[in-house]
C-alpha positions, 0 to 999 in steps of 0.5 A: 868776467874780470874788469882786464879781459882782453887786455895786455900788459907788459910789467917791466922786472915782474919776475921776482918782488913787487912786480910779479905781484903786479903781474899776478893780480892784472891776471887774476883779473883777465888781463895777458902779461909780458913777464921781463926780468935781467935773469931767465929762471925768474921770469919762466917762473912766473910765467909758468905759475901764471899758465898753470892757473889758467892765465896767458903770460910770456916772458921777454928776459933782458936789461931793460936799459938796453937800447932796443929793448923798448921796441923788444918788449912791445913787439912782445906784447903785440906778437904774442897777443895783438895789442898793449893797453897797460904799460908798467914801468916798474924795474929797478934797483938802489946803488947808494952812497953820498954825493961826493963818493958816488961815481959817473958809472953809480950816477947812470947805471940808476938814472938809466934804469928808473928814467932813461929805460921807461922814457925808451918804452913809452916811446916804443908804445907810442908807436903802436899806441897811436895808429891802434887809437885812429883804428879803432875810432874809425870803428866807433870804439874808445879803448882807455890804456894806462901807463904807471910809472913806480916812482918813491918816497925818496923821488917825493922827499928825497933820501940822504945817500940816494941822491942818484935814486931820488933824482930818477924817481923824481924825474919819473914823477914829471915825466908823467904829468908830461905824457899825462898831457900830450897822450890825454887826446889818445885816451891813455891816463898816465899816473905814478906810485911812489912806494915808500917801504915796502918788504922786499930783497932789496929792503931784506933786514940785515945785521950790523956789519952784514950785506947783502948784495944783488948781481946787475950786468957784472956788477955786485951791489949791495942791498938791504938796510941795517935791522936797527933802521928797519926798527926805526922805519916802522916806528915812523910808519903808522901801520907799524910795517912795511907794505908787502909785495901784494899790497903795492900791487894793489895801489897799481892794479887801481891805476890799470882798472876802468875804475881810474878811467877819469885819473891821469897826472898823478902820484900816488904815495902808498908808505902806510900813512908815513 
């Protein structure tokens, strides 16, 4: 028996990184995932890993910037397996530069992906989330869900050339303690991770005068950080590392487990003691 049996989740950008590592450890504990990525071939990746051990998982693929996409995701969940008790909103990306380089399109490609997206996904859910709760205390039941925002230490203490990222994952930080008060009545705990280094494609070490970039909706973004700043990273950190995919996964599988049933409201920051 695991402590997610019979539970679904939908885990936003689980194809790849930390998100399929969220993805697989709620399956390892019971629960049936809505898997989404931008690109197909991850998604029915993990999907597919997924089933081939025994698990229950469906993809939903697309941006999750687009405006239908919240309804699209949660109707996912709920065709596919009745109910959703675990929102994660975890997909995103980094497009740096200074303030006064950085251009309205950077500005809002970020602020839509890390707030507007989950803001237009917690609505969604909140349109099945409320006549699920007065079903079930009419039949004498009390179903605890959880949502987890994925903030950052850059939202925490913000970060020279993010500014369009610290602000997004500071915004995700209130929008939290927001729904973590008015969904409290719905027996929903609403809570954030804020990662701080954490060993993925978008923190791939690089050498100097090198890039590495990512394709976002036409767009090449360059992404990775310069090996002699990773050194220095790990110096500050006082585990000596980056987190891997796995260990973040762990911070958020504690917010989706019974064993946070009496935690709303909060961030968690999980950056190796730094």
């Amino acid at each position: 028996m695991g402590q997610l049996d019979g539970r679904v989740a939908v885990v936003t950008g689980s194809g790849r990184g930390i998100g399929r590592s969220i993805a697989l450890r709620l399956v390892r504990d019971g629960a049936s995932v809505v898997i989404n990525d931008l690109d197909e071939a991850p998604a029915a990746e993990t999907v597919a890993e997924i089933q081939a051990a025994g698990g229950r998982a469906v993809a939903c693929v697309g941006d999750v910037t687009d405006k239908d996409f919240g309804d699209r995701i949660i109707d996912t969940a709920l065709k596919s397996f009745g109910d959703c008790h675990i929102v994660v909103n975890n997909a995103g990306y980094t497009w740096d530069s200074v303030i006064q380089k950085m251009s309205d399109e950077q500005w809002y490609a970020i602020i839509d992906v890390h707030l507007t997206a989950p803001f237009r996904i917690l609505r969604a859910f909140f349109s099945h989330l409320k006549p699920a709760v007065e079903a079930e205390r009419k039949d004498g039941r009390r179903v605890v869900r959880k949502v987890v925002n994925i903030s950052s230490t850059s939202g925490v203490n913000g970060n020279a050339g993010q500014v369009n990222y610290s602000s997004g994952k500071a915004g995700i930080m209130g929008m939290t303690r927001t729904l973590a008060k008015e969904w409290g009545r719905y027996d929903v705990t609403v809570n954030a991770v804020a990662f701080g280094y954490i060993q993925t494609r978008l923190t791939t070490p690089l050498k100097e005068g090198e890039g590495g970039s990512i394709d976002v909706q036409g767009r090449t973004v360059k992404v990775g950080i310069q090996a002699g700043r990773l050194a220095a990273l790990n110096q500050m950190i006082p585990l000596g590392r980056g987190g891997t995919p796995d260990e973040a996964a762990g911070s958020v599988y504690m917010f989706c487990s019974p064993d946070s049933d009496y935690v709303s409201g909060q961030t968690l920051v999980v950056n190796g003691g730094a």
